[in-house]
ROTORDO-539726 format. One record per residue (C-alpha): residue in three letters; z, y, x. Coordinates in steps of 0.5 Angstrom, whole numbers, padded with zeros to 4 digits, always signed. Each point is the difference from the previous one (the first is absolute). Example, Ala and Ser with C-alpha at 12.3 -4.5 7.8 and 13.67 -1.06 7.14 Angstrom:
ALA+0016-0009+0025
SER-0002+0007+0002
END
This chain:
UNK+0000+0000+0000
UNK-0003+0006+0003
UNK+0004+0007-0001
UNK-0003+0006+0001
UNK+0000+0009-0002
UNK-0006+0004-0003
UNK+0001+0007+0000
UNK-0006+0000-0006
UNK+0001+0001-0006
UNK-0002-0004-0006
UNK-0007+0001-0002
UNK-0002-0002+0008
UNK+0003-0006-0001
UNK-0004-0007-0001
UNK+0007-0004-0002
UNK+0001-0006-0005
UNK+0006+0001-0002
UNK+0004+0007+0000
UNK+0008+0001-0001
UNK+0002+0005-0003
UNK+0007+0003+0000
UNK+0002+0005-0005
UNK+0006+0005-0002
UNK+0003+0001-0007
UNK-0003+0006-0002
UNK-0007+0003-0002
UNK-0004-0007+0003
UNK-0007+0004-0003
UNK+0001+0006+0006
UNK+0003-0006+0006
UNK-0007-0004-0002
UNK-0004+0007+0000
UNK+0003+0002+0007
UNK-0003-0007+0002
UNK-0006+0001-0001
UNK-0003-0006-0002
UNK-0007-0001-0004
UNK+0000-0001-0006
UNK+0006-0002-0002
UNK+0001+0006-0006
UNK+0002-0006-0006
UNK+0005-0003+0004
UNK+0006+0005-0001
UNK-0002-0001-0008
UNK+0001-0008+0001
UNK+0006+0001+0004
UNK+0003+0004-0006
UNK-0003-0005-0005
UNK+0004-0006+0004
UNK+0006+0005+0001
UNK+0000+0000+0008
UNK+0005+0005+0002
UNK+0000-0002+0007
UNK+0008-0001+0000
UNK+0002-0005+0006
UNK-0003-0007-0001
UNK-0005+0002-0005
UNK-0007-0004+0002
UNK-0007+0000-0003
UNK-0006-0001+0002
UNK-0007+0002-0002
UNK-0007-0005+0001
UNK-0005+0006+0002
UNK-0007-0004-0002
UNK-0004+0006+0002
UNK+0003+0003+0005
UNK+0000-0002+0008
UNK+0008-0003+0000
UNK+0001-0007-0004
UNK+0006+0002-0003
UNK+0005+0006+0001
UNK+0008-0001+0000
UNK+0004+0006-0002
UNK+0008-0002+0002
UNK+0005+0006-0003
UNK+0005+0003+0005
UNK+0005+0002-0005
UNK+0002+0008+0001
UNK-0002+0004+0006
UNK+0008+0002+0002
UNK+0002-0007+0000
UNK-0005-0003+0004
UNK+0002-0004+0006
UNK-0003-0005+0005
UNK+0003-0006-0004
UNK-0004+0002-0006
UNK-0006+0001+0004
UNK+0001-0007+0003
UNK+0000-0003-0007
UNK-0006+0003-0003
UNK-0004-0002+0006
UNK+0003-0007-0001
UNK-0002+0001-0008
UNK-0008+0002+0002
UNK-0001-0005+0005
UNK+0002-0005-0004
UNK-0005+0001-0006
UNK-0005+0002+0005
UNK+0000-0007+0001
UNK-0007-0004-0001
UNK-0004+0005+0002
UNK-0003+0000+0007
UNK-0003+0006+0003
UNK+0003+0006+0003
UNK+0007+0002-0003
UNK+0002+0008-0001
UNK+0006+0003+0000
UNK+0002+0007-0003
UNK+0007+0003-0001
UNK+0002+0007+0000
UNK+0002+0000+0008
UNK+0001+0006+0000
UNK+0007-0001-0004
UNK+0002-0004+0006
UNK+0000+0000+0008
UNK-0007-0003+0001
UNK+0002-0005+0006
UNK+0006-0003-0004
UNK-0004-0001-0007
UNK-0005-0003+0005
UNK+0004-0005+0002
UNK+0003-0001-0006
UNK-0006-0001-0004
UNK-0004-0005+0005
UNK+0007-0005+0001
UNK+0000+0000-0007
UNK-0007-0002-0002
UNK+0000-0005+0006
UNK+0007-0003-0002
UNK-0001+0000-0007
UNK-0006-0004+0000
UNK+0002-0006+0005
UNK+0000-0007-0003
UNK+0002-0006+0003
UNK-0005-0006-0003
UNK+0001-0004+0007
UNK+0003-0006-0004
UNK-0004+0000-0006
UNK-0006-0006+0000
UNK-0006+0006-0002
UNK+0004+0007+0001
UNK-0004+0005-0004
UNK-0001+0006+0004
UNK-0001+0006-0004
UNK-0005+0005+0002
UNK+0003+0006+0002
UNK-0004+0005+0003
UNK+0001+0000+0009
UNK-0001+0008+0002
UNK+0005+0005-0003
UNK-0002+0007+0000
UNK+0005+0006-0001
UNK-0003+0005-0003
UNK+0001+0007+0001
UNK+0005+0000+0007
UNK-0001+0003+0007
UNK-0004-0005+0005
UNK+0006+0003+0004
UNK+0004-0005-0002
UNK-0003-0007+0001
UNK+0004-0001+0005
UNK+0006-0001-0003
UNK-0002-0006-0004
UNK-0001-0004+0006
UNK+0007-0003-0001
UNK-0002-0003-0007
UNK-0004-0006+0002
UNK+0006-0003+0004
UNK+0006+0002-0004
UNK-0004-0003-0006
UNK-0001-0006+0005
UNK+0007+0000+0001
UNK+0002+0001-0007
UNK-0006-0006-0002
UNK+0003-0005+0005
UNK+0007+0001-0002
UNK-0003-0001-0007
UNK-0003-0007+0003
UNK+0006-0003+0003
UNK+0005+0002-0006
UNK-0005-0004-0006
UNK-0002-0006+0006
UNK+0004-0006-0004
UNK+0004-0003+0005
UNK-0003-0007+0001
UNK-0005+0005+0003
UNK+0005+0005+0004
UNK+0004-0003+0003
UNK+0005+0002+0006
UNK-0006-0003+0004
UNK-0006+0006-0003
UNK+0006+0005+0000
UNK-0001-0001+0009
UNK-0007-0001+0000
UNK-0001+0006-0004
UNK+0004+0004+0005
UNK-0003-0003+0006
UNK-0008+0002-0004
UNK+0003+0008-0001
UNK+0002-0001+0007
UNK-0007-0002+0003
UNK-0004+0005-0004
UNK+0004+0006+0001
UNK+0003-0001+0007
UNK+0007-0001-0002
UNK+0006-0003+0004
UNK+0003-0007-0003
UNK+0005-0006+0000
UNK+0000-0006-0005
UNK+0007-0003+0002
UNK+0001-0007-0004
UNK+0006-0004-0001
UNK+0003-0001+0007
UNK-0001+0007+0002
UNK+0003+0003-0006
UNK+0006-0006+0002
UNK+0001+0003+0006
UNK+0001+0007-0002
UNK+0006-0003-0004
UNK-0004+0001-0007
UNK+0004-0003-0004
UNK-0001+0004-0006
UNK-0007-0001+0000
UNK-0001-0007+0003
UNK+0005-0002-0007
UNK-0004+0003-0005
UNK-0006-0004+0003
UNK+0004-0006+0001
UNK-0002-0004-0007
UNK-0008+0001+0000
UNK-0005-0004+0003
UNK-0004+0006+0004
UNK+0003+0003+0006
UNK+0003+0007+0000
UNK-0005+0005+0004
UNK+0004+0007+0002
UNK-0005+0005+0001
UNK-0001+0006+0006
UNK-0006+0004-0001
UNK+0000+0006+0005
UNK-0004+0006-0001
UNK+0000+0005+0006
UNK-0004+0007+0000
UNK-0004+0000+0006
UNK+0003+0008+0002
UNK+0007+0002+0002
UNK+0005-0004-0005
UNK+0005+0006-0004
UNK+0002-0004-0006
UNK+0002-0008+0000
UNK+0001-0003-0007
UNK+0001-0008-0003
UNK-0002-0002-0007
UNK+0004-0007-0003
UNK-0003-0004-0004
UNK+0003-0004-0005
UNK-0005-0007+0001
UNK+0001-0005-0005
UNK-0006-0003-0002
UNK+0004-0004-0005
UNK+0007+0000-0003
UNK+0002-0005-0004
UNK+0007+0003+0000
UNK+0002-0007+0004
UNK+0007-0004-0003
UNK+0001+0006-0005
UNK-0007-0001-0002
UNK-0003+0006-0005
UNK-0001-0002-0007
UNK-0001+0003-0006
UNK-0002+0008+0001
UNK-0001-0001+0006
UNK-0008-0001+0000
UNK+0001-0005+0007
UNK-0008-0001-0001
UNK+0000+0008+0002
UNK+0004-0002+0007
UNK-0006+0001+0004
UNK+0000+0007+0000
UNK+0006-0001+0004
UNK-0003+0002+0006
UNK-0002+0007-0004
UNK+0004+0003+0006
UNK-0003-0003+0006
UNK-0007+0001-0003
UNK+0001+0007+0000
UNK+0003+0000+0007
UNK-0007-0004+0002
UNK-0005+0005-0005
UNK+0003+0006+0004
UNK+0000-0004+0007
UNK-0008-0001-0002
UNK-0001+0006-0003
UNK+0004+0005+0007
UNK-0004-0005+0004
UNK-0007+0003-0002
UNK+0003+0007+0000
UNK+0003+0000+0007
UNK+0004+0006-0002
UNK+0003+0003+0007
UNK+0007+0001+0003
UNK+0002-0006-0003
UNK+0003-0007+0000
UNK+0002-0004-0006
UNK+0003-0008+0000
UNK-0002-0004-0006
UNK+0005-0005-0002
UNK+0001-0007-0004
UNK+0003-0006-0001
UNK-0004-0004-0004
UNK+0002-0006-0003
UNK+0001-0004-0006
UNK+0006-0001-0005
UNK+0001-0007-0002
UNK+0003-0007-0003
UNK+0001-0005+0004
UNK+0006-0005+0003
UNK+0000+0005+0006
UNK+0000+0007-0004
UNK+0006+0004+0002
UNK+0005+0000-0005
UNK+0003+0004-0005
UNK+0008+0001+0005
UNK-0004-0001+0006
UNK+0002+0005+0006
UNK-0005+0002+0005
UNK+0001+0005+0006
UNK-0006+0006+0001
UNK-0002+0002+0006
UNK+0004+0006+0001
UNK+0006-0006-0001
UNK+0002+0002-0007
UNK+0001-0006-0004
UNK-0002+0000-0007
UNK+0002-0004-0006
UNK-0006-0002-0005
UNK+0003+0000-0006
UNK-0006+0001-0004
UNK-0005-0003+0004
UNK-0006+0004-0005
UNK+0001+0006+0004
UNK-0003-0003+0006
UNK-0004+0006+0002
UNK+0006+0004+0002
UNK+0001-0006+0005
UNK-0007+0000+0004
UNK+0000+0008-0001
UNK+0008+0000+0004
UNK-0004-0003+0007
UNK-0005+0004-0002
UNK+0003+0006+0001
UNK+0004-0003+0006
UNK-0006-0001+0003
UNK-0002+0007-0001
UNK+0005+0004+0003
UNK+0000-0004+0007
UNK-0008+0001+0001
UNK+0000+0005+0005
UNK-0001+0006+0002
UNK+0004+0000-0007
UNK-0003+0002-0006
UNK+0001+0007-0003
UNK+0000-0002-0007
UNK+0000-0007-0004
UNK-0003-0001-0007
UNK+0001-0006-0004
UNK-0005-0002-0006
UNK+0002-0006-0004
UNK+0000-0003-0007
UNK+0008+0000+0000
UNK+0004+0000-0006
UNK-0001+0000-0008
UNK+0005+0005-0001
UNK-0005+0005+0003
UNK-0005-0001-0005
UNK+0005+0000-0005
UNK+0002+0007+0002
UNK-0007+0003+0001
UNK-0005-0004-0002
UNK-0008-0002+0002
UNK-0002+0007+0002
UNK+0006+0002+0005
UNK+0002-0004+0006
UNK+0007+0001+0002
UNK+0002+0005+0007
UNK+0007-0002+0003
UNK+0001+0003+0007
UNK+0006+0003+0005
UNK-0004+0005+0002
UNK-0002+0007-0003
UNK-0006+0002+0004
UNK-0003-0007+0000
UNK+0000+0000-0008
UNK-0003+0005-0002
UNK-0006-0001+0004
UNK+0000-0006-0002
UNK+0000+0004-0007
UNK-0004+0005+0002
UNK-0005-0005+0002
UNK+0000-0004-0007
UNK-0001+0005-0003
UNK-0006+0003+0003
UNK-0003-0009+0001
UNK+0001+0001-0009
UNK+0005-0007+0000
UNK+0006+0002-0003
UNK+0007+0000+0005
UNK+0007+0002-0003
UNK+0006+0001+0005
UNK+0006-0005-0002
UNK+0007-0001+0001
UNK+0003-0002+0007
UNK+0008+0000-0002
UNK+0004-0003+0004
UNK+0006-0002-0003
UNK-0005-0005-0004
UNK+0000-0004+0006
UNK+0006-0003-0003
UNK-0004-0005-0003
UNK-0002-0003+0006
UNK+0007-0002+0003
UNK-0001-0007+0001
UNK+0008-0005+0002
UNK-0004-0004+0005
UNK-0007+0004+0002
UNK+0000+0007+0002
UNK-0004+0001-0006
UNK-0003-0003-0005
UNK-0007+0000-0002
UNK+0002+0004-0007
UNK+0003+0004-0003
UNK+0003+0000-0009
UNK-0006+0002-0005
UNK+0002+0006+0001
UNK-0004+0005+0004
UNK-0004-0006+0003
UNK-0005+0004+0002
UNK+0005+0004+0004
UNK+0004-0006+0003
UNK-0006-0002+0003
UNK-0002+0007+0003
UNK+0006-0001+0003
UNK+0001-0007+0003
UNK-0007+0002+0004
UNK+0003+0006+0003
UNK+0005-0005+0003
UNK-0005-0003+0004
UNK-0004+0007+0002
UNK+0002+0004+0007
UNK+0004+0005-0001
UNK-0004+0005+0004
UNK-0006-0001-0003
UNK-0002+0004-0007
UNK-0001-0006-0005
UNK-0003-0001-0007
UNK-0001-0005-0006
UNK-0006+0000-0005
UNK+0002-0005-0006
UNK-0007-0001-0003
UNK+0002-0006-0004
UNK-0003+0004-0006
UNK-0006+0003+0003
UNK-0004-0005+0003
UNK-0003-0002-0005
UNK-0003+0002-0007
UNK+0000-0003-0007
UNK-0006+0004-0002
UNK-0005+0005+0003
UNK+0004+0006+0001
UNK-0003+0006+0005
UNK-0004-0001+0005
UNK+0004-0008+0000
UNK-0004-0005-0003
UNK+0004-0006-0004
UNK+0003-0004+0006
UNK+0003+0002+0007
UNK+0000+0007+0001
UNK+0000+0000+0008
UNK+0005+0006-0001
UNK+0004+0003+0007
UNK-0006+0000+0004
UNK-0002+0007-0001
UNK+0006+0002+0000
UNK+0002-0003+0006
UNK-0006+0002+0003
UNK+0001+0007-0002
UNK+0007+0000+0004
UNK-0003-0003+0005
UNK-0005+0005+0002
UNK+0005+0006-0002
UNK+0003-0002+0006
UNK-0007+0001+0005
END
C-alpha cells in the first residue's frame, strides 16, 4: 500500500474512489469550496438522507457518470470539537467502505483545521491498520480488493517525509497482530524464538535465545516453574536494538510470553474464555512489533532491550503445583497460591533479567495481559498504567496519546502489599480479589531494581477485539506497538 501528497485540488485528480471528510454546519459551502465538478445535486441528496456530518456519520454515493466510481462522505462532528482521535475514526470508517473497488484512492478533510503532519500520519496509519485482514488460515482466503496507491489531497508535497514511519510502525502493528491471532499449535515458545531471530537477520539486531538449562543456571526459578507442565521447551528471548551513532538513552521493553495458558491446576473454567488463551502473548507480541518496526527506522541516539520468556501454561504430572514454593532470581522465594497468575512469575525473572543488563537501562516498561481485575475496572478501550516514577508515566501517556491507543495511570498503593505477605515465602504470587490488579503491580516491582524508572502495562483488556472497532478489525488488536515505538523514538 503506496501513501502518497497531491498538493492539486479535486478537479485535477484522476482517482476512483474519494473520501470526503465534512464538518457539522452549512455542507453546501464546504462542497463548494472543494471545487469539485458536477457535484451540484449532491447537497440535496445529502438533505434527503438527513446527513448532518455528525461524528460517524457515513454515506456514499455511486457516481456513473463521472471519472470517480464512488464518492465516500464521512462526518467529522463540530468544527470545535475536532481531534485526532475523530480523524482517526473517520478515515478507518472511509477506507472500510472503500473497500472492493481497485484503483486510486483519495482523501480530502478539512486539513486546515488540524496540524497537516499529524493529521497525515494519522489518516494513513489509520486507513492501513483498518484494512489489514489476517486470511492465513482459511482454506481459500477472499482477498477483497482494495485500492493500493492512496493520495491525500490538498496537502504540502513538504510533508511527504514525514509519513516514511507509516510503513514500518503499521508493519510492527500487523505482525504484533500475526503472532497474537496465531493458535497455539502454530505458536509456540519455539515460532516466539524464530520470529525474533527473522526480526534480528533482517533489521541487523543483536539477539539471544536461552533454552532451558541456560535460564537454569541464571536461577530462573519462577520462570522455569511455570513451563514445567508443558511438553515445549521455554525460550527467553533477548533481542537488541542498538543505533549506530552515540548512544544517550538505553530502554528494555518486557514481554509477557505466554503462547497459551491453561490457567494450570487452577484451570480456567466458566467465563474464562480458555479458547482465548493464545493471546496471552499479547505483551510479548508488542515487544517484538516494536523491535521490528524500531529496526526498520533506526532511529538515532539509542539503545533498547527486548525481553520475553515464553512458555506455556499446562497440566501434566510435573506441572507446578498450587502451594509450591519457588525461588527467583534476584533470591525471592515466592509461594504460588494460584497457579493461574502465571504471568507474573515469568515477568519476576524477566525483570531480573532487565535490571542486570549492563551499561544499565534508563528506563524498564513492562506490557503483559495480567490480570481480569484490570478489564474490570477500564474495559476494552484502555490499557491499565502502574508506574513509581512520574517522568516516565507521563511519556508514556503522552506517547499513547498522541499513538490513539487508550492508557490511564493506575494506583500504586503500598499498603495493599499487605496482601501479598506469605507464612512460608517471601511472598505470594496473589493477593485478595480486591485491588488484584494493583497487587499485581506491586508484586512486579519486588523484583525491578530499584535504581531503574520502572512501569507496567495491563493490556489484558486491550489485546483483543470482540468486533470491528476504530481503525482494529475484529480480532488481535497489536495494541502497545505504536506507543512503545513513539516512546522510543521521543528518546533520540
Amino acid at each position: 500500500m503506496e501513501f502518497s501528497i497531491n498538493p492539486e485540488d479535486i478537479q485535477a485528480w484522476d482517482g476512483s474512489v474519494l473520501i470526503l471528510g465534512l464538518c457539522e454546519g452549512d455542507l453546501e459551502k464546504q462542497l463548494k469550496e472543494i471545487k469539485a465538478p458536477n457535484w451540484e445535486a449532491i447537497p440535496m441528496a445529502l438533505k434527503v438522507r438527513n446527513f448532518n456530518a455528525k461524528a460517524g456519520e457515513i454515506t456514499e454515493f455511486n457516481l456513473f457518470d463521472h471519472k470517480l466510481s464512488k464518492l465516500i462522505l464521512v462526518g467529522l462532528g463540530k468544527p470545535k470539537e475536532l481531534q485526532m482521535e475523530g480523524l482517526r475514526k473517520a478515515a478507518a470508517l472511509g477506507a472500510r467502505a472503500s473497500v472492493g473497488i481497485t484503483g486510486k484512492l483519495g482523501i480530502i478533510f478539512p486539513w486546515n483545521l488540524y496540524d497537516h503532519e499529524e493529521a497525515a500520519k494519522v489518516t494513513t496509519e489509520a486507513i492501513r491498520l483498518s484494512l489489514f485482514k489476517d486470511l492465513r488460515f482459511k482454506n481459500e482466503p477472499e482477498q477483497p480488493n482494495k485500492a493500493e496507491k492512496i493520495e491525500l489531497i490538498g496537502l504540502p508535497t513538504s510533508i511527504q517525509s514525514a509519513l516514511t514511519e507509516i510503513g514500518p510502525i503499521c508493519q510492527g502493528v500487523e505482525l504484533a497482530r500475526e503472532l497474537v491471532g496465531a493458535p497455539p499449535n502454530s505458536l509456540t515458545p519455539d515460532e516466539l524464538a524464530k520470529t525474533a531471530l527473522l526480526i534480528a537477520k533482517d533489521h541487523d539486531l543483536e539477539v539471544k535465545i536461552l533454552d532451558r538449562d541456560n535460564c537454569n543456571e541464571l536461577g530462573m526459578g519462577a520462570y522455569l516453574a511455570v513451563a514445567q507442565g508443558s511438553d515445549l521447551s521455554p525460550k527467553f528471548i533477548h533481542l537488541i536494538y542498538q543505533s549506530k551513532k552515540p548512544i544517550k538513552h538505553r530502554l528494555a521493553m518486557v514481554g509477557k510470553g505466554l503462547t497459551f495458558d491453561s490457567g494450570g491446576y487452577n484451570l480456567k473454567v466458566g467465563a474464562a474464555q480458555i479458547d482465548l488463551m493464545k493471546f496471552d502473548m499479547g505483551g510479548s507480541a508488542a515487544v517484538l512489533g516494536a523491535a521490528r518496526a524500531l529496526g526498520e527506522i533506526q532511529p538515532e541516539g539509542i539503545e533498547v532491550h527486548f525481553i520475553i520468556a515464553a512458555c506455556e501454561n499446562m497440566i501434566n504430572g510435573s506441572a507446578v503445583h498450587p502451594g509450591d514454593i519457588v525461588k527467583a532470581s534476584n533470591g525471592k522465594t515466592i509461594e504460588i497460591n494460584n497457579t493461574d497468575a502465571e504471568g507474573r512469575l515469568t515477568l519476576a525473572d524477566a525483570l531480573v533479567y532487565a535490571g542486570k543488563i549492563e551499561p544499565q537501562v534508563d528506563a524498564i516498561v513492562d506490557l503483559a495481559t495480567l490480570t481480569g481485575a484490570c478489564v474490570i475496572a477500564l474495559g476494552d478501550e484502555v490499557a491499565g498504567l502502574w508506574s513509581d516514577n512520574e517522568q516516565l508515566a507521563e511519556d508514556l501517556i503522552q506517547s499513547a496519546n498522541s499513538s490513539g491507543e487508550g492508557l490511564w495511570r493506575m494506583p500504586l498503593i503500598s499498603s495493599y502489599k499487605e496482601g501479598l505477605k506469605s507464612i512460608l515465602a517471601d511472598i505470594k504470587n496473589t493477593g485478595p480479589r480486591a485491588g488484584g490488579s494493583i497487587t499485581a503491580g506491586l508484586f512486579l516491582k519486588e523484583f525491578v531494581r530499584d535504581s531503574i524508572p520502572w512501569a507496567h502495562i495491563d493490556i489484558a483488556g486491550t489485546v483483543w477485539a470482540d468486533k470491528d472497532k476504530g481503525i482494529n478489525p475484529a480480532g488481535a488488536t497489536g495494541y502497545g506497538v505504536r506507543t512503545l515505538v513513539k516512546w522510543a523514538c521521543n528518546h533520540k
